[in-house]
N, CA and C atoms of all chains as a GROMACS GRO file, in nm:
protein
  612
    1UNK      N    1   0.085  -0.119   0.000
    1UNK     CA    2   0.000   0.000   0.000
    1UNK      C    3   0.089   0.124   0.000
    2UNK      N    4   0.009   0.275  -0.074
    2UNK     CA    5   0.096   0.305  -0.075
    2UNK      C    6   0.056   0.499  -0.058
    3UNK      N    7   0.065   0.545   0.007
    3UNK     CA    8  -0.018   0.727   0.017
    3UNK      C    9   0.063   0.858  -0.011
    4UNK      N   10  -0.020   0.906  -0.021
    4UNK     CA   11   0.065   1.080  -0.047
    4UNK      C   12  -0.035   1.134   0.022
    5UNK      N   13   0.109   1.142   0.140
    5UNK     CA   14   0.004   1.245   0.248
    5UNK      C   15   0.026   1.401   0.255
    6UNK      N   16  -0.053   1.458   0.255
    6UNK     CA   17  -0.011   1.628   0.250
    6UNK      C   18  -0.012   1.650   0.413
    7UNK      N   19   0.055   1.720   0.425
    7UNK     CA   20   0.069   1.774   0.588
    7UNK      C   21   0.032   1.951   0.574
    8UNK      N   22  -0.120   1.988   0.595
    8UNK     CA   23  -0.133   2.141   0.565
    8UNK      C   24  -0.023   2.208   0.743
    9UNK      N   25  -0.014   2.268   0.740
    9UNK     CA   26   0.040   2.387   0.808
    9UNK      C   27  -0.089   2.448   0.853
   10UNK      N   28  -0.066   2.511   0.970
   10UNK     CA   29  -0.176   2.611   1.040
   10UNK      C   30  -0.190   2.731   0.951
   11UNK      N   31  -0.293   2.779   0.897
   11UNK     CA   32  -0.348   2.850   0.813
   11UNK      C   33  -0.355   2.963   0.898
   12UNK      N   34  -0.352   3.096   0.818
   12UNK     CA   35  -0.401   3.220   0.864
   12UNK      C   36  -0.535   3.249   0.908
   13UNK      N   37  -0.618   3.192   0.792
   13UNK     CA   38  -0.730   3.246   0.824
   13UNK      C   39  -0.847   3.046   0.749
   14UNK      N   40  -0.816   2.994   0.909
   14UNK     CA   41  -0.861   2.857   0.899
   14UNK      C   42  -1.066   2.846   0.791
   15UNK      N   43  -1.118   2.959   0.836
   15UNK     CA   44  -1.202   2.902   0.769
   15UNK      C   45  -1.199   2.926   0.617
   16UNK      N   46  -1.120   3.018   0.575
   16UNK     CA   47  -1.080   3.001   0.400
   16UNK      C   48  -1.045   2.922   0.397
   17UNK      N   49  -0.908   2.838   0.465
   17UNK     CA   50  -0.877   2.708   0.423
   17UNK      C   51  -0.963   2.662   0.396
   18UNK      N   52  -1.071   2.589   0.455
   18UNK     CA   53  -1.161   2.508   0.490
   18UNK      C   54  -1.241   2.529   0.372
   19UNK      N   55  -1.307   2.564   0.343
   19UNK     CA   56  -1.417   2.684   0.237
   19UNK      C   57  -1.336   2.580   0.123
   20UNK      N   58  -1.237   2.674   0.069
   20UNK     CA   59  -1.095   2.666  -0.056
   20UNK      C   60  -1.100   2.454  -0.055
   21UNK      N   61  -1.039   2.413   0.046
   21UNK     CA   62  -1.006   2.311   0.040
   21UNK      C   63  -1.096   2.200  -0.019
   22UNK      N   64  -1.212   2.224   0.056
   22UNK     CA   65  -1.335   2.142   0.055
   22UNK      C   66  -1.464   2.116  -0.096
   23UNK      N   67  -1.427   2.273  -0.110
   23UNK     CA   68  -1.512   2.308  -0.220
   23UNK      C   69  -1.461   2.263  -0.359
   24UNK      N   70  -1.302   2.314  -0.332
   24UNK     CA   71  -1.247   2.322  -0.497
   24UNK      C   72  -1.121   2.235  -0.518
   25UNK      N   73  -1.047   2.211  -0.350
   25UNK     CA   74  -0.933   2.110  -0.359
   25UNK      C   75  -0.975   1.970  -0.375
   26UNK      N   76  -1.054   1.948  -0.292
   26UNK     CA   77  -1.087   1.777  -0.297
   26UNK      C   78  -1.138   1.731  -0.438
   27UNK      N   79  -1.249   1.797  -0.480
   27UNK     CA   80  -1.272   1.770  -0.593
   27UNK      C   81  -1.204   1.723  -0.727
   28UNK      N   82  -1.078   1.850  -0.735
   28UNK     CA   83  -0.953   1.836  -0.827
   28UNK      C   84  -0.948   1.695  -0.758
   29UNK      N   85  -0.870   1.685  -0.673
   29UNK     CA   86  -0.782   1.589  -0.613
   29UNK      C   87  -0.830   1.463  -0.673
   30UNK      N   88  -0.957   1.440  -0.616
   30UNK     CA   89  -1.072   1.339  -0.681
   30UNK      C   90  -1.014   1.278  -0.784
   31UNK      N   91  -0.986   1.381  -0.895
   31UNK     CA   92  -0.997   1.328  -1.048
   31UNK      C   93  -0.803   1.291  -1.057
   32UNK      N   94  -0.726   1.279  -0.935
   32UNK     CA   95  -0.640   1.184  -0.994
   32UNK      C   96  -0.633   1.076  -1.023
   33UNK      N   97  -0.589   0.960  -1.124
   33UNK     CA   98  -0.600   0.867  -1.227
   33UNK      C   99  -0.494   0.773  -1.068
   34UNK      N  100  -0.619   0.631  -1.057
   34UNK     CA  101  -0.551   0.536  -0.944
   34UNK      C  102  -0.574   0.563  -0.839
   35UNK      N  103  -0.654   0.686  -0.811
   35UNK     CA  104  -0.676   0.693  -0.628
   35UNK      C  105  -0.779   0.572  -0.597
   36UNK      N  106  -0.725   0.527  -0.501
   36UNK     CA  107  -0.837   0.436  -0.395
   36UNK      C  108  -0.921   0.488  -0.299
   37UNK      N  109  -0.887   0.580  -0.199
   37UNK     CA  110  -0.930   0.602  -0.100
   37UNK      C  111  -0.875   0.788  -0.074
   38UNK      N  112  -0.901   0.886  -0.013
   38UNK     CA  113  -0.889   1.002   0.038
   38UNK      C  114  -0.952   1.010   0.147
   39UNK      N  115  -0.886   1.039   0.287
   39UNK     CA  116  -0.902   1.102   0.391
   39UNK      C  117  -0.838   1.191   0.477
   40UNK      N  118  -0.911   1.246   0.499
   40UNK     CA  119  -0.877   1.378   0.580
   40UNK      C  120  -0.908   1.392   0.734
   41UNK      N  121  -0.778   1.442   0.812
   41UNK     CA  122  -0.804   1.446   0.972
   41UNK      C  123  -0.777   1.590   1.009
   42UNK      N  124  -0.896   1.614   1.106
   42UNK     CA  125  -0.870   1.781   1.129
   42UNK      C  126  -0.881   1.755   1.290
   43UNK      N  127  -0.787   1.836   1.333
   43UNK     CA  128  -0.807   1.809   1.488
   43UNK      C  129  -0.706   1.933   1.605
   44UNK      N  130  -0.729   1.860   1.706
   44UNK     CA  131  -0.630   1.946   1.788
   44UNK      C  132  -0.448   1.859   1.805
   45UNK      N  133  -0.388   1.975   1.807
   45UNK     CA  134  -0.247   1.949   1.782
   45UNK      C  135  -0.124   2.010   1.932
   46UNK      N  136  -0.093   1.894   1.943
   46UNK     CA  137  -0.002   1.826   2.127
   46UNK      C  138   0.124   1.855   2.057
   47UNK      N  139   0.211   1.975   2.059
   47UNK     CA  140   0.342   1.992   1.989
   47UNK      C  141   0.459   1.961   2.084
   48UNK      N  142   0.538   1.877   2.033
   48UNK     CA  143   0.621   1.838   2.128
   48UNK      C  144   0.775   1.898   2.042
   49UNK      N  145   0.828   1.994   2.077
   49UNK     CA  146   0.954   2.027   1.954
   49UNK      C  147   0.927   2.107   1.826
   50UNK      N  148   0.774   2.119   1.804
   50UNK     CA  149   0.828   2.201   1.668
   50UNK      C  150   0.732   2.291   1.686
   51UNK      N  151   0.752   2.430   1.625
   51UNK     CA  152   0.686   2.578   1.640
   51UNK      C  153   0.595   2.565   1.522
   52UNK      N  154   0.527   2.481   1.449
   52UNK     CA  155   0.419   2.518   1.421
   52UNK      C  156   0.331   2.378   1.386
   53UNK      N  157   0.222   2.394   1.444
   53UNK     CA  158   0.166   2.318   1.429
   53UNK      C  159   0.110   2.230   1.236
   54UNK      N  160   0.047   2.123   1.280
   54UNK     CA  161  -0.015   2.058   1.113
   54UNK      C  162  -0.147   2.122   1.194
   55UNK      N  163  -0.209   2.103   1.076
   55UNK     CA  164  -0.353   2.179   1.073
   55UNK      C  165  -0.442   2.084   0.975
   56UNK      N  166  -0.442   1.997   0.881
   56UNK     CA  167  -0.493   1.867   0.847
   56UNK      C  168  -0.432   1.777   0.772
   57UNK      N  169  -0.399   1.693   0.782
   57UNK     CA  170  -0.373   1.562   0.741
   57UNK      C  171  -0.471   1.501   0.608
   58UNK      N  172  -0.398   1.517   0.536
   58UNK     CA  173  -0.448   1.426   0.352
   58UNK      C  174  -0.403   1.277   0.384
   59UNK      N  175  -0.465   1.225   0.338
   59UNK     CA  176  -0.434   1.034   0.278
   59UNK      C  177  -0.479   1.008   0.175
   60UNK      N  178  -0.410   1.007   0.044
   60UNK     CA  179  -0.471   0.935  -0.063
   60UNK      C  180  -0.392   0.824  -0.083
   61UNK      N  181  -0.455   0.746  -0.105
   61UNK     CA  182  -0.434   0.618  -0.092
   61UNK      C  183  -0.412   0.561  -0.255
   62UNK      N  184  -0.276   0.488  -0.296
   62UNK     CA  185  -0.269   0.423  -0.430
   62UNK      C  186  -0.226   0.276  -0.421
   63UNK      N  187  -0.210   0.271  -0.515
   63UNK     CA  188  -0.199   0.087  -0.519
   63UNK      C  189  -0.059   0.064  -0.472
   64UNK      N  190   0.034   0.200  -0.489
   64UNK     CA  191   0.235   0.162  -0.528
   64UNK      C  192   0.278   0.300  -0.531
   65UNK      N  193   0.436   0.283  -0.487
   65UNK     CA  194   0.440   0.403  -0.499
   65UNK      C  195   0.482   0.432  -0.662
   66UNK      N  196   0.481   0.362  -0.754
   66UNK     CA  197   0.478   0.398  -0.901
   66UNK      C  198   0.333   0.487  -0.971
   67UNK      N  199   0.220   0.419  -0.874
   67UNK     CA  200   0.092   0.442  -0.932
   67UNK      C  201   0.110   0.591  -0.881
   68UNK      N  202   0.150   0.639  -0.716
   68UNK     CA  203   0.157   0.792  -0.712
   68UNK      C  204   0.180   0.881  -0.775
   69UNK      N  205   0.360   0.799  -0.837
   69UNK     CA  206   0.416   0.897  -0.919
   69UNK      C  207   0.327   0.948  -1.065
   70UNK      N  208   0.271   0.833  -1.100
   70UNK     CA  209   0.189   0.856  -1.251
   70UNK      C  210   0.068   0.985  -1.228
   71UNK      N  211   0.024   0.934  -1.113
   71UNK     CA  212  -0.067   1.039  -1.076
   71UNK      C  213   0.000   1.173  -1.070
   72UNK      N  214   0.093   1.178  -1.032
   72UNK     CA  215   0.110   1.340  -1.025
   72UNK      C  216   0.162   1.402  -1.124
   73UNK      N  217   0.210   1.299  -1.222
   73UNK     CA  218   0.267   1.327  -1.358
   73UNK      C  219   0.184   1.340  -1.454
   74UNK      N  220   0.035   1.286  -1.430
   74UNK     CA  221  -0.056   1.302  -1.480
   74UNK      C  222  -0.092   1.481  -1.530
   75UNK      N  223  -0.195   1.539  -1.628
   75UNK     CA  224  -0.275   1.640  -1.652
   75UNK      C  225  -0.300   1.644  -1.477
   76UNK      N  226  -0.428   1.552  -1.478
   76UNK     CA  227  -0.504   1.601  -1.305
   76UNK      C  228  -0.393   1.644  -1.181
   77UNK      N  229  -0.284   1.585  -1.258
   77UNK     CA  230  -0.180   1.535  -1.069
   77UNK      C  231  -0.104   1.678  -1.083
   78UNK      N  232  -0.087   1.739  -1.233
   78UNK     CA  233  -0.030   1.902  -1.216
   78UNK      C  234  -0.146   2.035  -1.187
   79UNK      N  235  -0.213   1.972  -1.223
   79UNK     CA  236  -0.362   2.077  -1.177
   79UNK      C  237  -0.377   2.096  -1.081
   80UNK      N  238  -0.394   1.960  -0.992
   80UNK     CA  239  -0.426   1.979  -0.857
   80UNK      C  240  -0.255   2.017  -0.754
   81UNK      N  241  -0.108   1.959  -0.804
   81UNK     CA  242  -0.042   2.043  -0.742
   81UNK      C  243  -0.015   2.186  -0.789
   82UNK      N  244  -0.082   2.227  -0.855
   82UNK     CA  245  -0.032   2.388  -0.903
   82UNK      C  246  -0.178   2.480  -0.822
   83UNK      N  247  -0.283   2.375  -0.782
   83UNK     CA  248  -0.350   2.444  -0.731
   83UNK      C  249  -0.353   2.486  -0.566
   84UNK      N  250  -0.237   2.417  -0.518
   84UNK     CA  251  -0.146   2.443  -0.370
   84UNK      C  252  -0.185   2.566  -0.337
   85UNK      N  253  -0.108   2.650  -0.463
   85UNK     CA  254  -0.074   2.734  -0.436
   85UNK      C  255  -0.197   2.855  -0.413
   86UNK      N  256  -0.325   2.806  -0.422
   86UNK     CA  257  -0.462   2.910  -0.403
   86UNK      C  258  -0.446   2.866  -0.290
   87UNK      N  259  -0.446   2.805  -0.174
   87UNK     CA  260  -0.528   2.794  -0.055
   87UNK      C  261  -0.396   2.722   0.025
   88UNK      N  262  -0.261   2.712   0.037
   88UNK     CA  263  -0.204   2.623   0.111
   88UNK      C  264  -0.043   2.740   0.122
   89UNK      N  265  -0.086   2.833   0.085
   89UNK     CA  266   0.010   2.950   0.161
   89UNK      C  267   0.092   2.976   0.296
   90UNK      N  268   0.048   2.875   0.416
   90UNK     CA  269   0.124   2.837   0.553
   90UNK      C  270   0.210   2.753   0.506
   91UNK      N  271   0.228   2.679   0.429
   91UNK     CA  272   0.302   2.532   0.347
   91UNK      C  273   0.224   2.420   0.412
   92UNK      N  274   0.275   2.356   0.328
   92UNK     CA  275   0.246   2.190   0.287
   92UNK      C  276   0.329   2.084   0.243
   93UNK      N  277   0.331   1.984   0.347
   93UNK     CA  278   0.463   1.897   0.326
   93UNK      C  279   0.389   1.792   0.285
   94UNK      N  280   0.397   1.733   0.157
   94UNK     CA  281   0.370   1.581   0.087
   94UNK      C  282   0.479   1.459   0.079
   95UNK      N  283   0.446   1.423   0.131
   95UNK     CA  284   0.492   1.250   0.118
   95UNK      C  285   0.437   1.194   0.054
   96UNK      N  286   0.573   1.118  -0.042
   96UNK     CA  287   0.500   0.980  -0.119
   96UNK      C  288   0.548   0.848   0.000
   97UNK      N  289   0.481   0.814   0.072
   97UNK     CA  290   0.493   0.704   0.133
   97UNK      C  291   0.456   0.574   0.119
   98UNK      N  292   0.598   0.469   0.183
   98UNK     CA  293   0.489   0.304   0.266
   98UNK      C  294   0.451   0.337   0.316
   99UNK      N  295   0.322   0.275   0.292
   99UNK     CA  296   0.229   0.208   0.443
   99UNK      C  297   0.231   0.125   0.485
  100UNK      N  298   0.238   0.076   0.582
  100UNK     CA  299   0.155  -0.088   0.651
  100UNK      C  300   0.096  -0.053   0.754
  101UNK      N  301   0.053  -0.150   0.782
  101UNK     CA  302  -0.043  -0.183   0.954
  101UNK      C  303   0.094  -0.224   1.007
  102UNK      N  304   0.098  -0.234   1.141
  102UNK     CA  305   0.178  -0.255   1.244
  102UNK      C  306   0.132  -0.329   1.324
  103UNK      N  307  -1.478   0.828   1.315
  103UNK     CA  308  -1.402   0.787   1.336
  103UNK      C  309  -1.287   0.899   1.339
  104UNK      N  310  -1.193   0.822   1.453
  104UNK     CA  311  -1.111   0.923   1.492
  104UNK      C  312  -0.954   0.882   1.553
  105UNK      N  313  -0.872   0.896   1.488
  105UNK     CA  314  -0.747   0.875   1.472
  105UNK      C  315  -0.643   1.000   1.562
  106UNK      N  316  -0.522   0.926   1.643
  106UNK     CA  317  -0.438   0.993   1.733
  106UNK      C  318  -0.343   0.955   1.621
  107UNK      N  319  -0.300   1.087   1.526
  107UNK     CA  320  -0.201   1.130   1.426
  107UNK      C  321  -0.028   1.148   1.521
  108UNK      N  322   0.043   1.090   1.474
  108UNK     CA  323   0.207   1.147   1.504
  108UNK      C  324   0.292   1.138   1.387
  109UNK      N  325   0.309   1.261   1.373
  109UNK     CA  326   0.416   1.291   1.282
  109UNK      C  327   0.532   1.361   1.305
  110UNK      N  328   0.655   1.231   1.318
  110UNK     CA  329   0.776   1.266   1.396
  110UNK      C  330   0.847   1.334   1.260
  111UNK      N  331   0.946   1.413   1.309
  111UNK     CA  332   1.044   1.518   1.232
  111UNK      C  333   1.175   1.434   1.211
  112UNK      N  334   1.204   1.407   1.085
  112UNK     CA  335   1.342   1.376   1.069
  112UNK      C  336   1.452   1.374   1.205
  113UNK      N  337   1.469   1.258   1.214
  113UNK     CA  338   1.574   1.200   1.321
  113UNK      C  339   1.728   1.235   1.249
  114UNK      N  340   1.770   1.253   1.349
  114UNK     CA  341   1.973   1.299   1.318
  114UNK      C  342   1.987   1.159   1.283
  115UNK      N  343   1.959   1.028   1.385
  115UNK     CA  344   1.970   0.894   1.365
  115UNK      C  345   1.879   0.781   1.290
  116UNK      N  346   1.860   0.800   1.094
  116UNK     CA  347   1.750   0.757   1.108
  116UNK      C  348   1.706   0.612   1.141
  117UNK      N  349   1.856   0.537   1.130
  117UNK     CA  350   1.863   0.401   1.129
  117UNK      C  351   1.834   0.361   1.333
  118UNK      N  352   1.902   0.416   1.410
  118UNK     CA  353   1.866   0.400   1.528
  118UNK      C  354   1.697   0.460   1.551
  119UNK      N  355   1.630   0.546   1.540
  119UNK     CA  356   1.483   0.615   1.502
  119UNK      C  357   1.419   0.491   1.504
  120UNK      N  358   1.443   0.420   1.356
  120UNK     CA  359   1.371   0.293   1.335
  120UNK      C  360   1.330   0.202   1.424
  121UNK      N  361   1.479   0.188   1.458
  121UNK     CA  362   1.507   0.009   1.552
  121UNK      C  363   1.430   0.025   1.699
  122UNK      N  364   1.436   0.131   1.723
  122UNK     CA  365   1.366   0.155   1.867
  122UNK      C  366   1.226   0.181   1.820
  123UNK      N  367   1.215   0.252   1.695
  123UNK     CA  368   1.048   0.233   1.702
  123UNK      C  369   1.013   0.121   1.685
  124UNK      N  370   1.027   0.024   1.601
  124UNK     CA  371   0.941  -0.052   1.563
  124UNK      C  372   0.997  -0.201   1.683
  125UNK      N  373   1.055  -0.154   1.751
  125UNK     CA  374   1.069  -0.264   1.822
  125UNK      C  375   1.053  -0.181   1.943
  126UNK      N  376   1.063  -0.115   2.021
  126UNK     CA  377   1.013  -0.066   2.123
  126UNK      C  378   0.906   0.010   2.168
  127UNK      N  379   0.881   0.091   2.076
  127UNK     CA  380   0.774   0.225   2.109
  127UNK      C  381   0.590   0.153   2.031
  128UNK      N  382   0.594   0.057   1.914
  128UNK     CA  383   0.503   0.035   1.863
  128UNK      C  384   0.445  -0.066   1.984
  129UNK      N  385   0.527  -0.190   2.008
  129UNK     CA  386   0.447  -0.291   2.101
  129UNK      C  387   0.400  -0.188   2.236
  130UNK      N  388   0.484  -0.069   2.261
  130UNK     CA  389   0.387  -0.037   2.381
  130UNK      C  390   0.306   0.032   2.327
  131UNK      N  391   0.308   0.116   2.217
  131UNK     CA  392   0.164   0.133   2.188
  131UNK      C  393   0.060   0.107   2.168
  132UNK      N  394   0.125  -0.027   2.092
  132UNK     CA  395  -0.030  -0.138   2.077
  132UNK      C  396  -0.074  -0.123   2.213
  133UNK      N  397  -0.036  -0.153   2.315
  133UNK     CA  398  -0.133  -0.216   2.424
  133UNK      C  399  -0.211  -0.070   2.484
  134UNK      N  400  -0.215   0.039   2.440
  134UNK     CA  401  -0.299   0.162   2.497
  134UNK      C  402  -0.502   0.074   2.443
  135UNK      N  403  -0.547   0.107   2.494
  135UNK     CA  404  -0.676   0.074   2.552
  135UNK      C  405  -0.750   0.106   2.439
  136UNK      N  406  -0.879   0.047   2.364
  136UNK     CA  407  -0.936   0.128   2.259
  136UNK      C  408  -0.887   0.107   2.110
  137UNK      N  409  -0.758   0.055   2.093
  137UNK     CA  410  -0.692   0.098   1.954
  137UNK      C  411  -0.756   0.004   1.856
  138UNK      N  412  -0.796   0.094   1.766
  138UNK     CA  413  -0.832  -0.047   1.652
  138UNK      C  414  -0.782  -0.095   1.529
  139UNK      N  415  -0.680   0.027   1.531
  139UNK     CA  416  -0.563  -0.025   1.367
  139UNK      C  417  -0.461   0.058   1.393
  140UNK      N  418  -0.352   0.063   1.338
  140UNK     CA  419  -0.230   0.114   1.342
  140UNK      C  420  -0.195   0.110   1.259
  141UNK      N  421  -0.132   0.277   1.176
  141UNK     CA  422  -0.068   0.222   1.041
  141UNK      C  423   0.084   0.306   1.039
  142UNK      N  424   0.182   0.281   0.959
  142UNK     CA  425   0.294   0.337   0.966
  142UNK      C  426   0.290   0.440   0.862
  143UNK      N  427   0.357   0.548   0.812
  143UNK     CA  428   0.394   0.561   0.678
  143UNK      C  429   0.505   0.650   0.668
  144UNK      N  430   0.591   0.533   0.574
  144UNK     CA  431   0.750   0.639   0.543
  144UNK      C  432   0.763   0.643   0.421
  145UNK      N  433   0.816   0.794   0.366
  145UNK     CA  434   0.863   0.808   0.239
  145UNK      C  435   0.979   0.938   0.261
  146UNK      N  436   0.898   0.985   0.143
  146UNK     CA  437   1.033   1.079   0.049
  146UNK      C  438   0.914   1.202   0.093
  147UNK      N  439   0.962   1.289   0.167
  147UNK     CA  440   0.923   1.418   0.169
  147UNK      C  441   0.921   1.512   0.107
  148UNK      N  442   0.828   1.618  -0.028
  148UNK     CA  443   0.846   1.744  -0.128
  148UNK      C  444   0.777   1.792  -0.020
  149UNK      N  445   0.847   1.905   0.017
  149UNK     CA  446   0.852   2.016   0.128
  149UNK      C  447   0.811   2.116   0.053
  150UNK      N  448   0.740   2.232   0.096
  150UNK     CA  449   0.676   2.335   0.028
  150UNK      C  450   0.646   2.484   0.145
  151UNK      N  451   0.743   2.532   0.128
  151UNK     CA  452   0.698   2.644   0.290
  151UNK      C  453   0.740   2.561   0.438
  152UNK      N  454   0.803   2.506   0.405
  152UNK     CA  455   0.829   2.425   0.535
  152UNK      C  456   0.984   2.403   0.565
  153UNK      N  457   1.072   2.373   0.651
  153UNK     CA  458   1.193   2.403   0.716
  153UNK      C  459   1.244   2.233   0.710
  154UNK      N  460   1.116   2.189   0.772
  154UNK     CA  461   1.219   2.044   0.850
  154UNK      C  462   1.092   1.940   0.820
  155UNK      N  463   1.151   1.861   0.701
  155UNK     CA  464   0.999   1.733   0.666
  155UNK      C  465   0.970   1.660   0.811
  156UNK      N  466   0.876   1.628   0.754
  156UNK     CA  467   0.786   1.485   0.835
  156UNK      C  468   0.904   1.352   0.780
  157UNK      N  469   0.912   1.286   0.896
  157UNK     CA  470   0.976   1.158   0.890
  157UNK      C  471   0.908   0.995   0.894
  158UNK      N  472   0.815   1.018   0.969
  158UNK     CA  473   0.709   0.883   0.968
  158UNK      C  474   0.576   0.991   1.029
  159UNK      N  475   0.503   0.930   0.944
  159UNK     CA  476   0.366   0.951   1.034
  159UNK      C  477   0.296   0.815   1.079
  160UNK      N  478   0.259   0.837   1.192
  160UNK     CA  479   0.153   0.698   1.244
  160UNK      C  480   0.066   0.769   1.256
  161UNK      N  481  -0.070   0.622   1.201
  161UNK     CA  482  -0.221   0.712   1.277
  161UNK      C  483  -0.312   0.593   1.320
  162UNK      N  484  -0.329   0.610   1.453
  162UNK     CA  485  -0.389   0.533   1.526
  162UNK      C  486  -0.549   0.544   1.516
  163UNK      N  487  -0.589   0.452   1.496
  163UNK     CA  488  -0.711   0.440   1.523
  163UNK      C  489  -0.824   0.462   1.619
  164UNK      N  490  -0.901   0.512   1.668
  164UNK     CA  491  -1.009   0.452   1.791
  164UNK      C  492  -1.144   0.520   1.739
  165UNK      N  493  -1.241   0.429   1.832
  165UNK     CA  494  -1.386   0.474   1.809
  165UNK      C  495  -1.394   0.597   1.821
  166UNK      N  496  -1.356   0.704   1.862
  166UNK     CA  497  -1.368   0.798   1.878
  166UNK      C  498  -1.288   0.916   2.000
  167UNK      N  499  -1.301   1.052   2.002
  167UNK     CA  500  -1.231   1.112   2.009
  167UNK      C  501  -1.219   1.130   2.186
  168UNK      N  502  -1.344   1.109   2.255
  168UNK     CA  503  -1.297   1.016   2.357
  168UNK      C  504  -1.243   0.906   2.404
  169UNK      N  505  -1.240   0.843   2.324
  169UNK     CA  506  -1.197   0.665   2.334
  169UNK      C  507  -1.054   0.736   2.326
  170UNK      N  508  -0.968   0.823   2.283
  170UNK     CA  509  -0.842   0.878   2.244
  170UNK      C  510  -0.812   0.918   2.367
  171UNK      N  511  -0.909   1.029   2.400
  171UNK     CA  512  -0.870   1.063   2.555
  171UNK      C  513  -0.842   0.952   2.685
  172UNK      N  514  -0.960   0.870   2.649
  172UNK     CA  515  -0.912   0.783   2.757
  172UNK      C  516  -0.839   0.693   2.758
  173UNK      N  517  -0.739   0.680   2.622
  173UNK     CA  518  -0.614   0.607   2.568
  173UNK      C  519  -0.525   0.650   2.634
  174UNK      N  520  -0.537   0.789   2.631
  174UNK     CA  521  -0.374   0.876   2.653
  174UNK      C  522  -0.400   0.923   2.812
  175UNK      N  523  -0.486   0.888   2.886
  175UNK     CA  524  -0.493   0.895   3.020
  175UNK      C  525  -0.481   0.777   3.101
  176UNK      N  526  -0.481   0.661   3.039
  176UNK     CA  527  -0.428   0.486   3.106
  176UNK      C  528  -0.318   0.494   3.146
  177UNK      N  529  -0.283   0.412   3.205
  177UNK     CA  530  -0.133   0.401   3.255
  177UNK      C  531  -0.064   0.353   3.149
  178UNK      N  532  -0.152   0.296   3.076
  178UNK     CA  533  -0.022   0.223   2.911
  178UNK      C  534  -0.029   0.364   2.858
  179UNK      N  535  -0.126   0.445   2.846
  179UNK     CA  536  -0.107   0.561   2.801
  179UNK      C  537   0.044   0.664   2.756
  180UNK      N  538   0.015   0.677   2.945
  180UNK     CA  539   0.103   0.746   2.986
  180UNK      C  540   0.240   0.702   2.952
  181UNK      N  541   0.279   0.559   2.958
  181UNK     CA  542   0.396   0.506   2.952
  181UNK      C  543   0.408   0.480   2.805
  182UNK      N  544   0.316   0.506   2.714
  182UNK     CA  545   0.365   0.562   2.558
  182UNK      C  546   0.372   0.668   2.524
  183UNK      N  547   0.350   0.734   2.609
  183UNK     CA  548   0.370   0.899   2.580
  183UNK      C  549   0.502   0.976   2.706
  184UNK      N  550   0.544   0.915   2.778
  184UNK     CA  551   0.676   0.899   2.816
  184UNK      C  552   0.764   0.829   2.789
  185UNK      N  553   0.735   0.752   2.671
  185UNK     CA  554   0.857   0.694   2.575
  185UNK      C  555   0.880   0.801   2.491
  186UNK      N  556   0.812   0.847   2.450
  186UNK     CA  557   0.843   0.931   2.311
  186UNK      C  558   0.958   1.011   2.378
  187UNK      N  559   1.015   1.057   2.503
  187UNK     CA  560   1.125   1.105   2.524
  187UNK      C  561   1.256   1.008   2.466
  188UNK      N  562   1.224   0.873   2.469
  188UNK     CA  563   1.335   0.799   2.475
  188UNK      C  564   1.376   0.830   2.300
  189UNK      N  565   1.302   0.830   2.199
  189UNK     CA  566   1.303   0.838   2.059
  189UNK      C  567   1.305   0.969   1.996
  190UNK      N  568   1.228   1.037   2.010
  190UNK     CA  569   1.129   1.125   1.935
  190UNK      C  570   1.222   1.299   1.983
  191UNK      N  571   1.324   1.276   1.997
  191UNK     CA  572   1.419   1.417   2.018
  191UNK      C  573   1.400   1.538   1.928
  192UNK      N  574   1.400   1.485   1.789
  192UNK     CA  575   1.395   1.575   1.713
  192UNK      C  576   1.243   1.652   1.663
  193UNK      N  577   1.144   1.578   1.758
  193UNK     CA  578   1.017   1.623   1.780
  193UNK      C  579   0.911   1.526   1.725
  194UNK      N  580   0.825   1.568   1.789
  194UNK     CA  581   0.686   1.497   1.712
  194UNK      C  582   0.524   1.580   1.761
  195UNK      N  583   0.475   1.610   1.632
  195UNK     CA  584   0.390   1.656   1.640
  195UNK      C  585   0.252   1.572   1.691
  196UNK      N  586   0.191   1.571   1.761
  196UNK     CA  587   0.018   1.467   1.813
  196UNK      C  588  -0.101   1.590   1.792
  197UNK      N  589  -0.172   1.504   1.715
  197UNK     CA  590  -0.310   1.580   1.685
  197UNK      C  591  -0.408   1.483   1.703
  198UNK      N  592  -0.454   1.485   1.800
  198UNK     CA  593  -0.641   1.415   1.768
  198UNK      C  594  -0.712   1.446   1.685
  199UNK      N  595  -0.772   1.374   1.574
  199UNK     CA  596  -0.827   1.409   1.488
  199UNK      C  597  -0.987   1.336   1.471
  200UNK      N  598  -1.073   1.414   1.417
  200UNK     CA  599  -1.156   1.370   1.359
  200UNK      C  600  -1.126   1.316   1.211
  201UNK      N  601  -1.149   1.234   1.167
  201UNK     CA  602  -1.086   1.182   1.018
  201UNK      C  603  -1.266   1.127   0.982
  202UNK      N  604  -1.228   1.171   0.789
  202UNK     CA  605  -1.334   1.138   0.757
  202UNK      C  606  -1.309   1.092   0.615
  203UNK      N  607  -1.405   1.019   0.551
  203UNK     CA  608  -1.359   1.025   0.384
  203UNK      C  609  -1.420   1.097   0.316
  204UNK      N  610  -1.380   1.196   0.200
  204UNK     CA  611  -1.427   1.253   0.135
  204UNK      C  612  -1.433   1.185  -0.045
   0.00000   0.00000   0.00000
């Protein structure tokens, strides 16, 4: 198994994120070629060492990490990363990651 | 459903990082109270506005966002969340999250 997780950053002004993300990010996102699964965790954040908090957690879920790469190399996979840049202005750290259960 | 997110920061040691997680810090986590899946995930970090990547994220499972609280208030709790001194130097971020699929 295999994910690209986005790590948003604490936003300026959280309910544009929210608004931006929901309305017009997921959607894009949607239409990458091989996704299985997308989820999202929004919550409160226990900082132990670092000065700024994550603010939500992406999981899209692919078969490999080959199938990721296609996706983002894809039309959809440059659309939706060029569209970062409307609504993810605190930054955003993506991983192409393994997964397993433990 | 609702997941206790950690996303530790690049270790100085990543090969020592490992060996103690997955052999020390995961079995005591398993045994916190409530848990219903555990997943790992490591990759390759594209950083964007950000200083210092994510190194592994785990995201724990539980029924919910109390069932979390009363994870991290057990005595196995506590004694997985006073390990993370033994590992986790270079920081780690904890967020309770609500997680959902979109």
């Amino acid at each position: 198994m295999a994910k690209l997780i986005a790590i948003y950053k604490q936003p300026a002004d959280a309910a544009g994120f929210d608004t931006y993300y929901f309305d017009k990010h997921v959607p894009l996102a949607k239409t990458l070629p091989g996704l299985r699964s997308y989820e999202v965790s929004q919550g409160d954040v226990m900082g132990m060492g670092v000065k700024h908090g994550a603010y939500l957690v992406a999981l899209l879920e692919f078969d490999s990490l080959a199938a990721i790469g296609e996706a983002l190399a894809s039309p959809q996979g440059q659309a939706t990363a060029a569209d970062l840049a409307n609504f993810a202005s605190a930054g955003v750290e993506l991983m192409m990651a393994d997964t397993r259960r433990v």
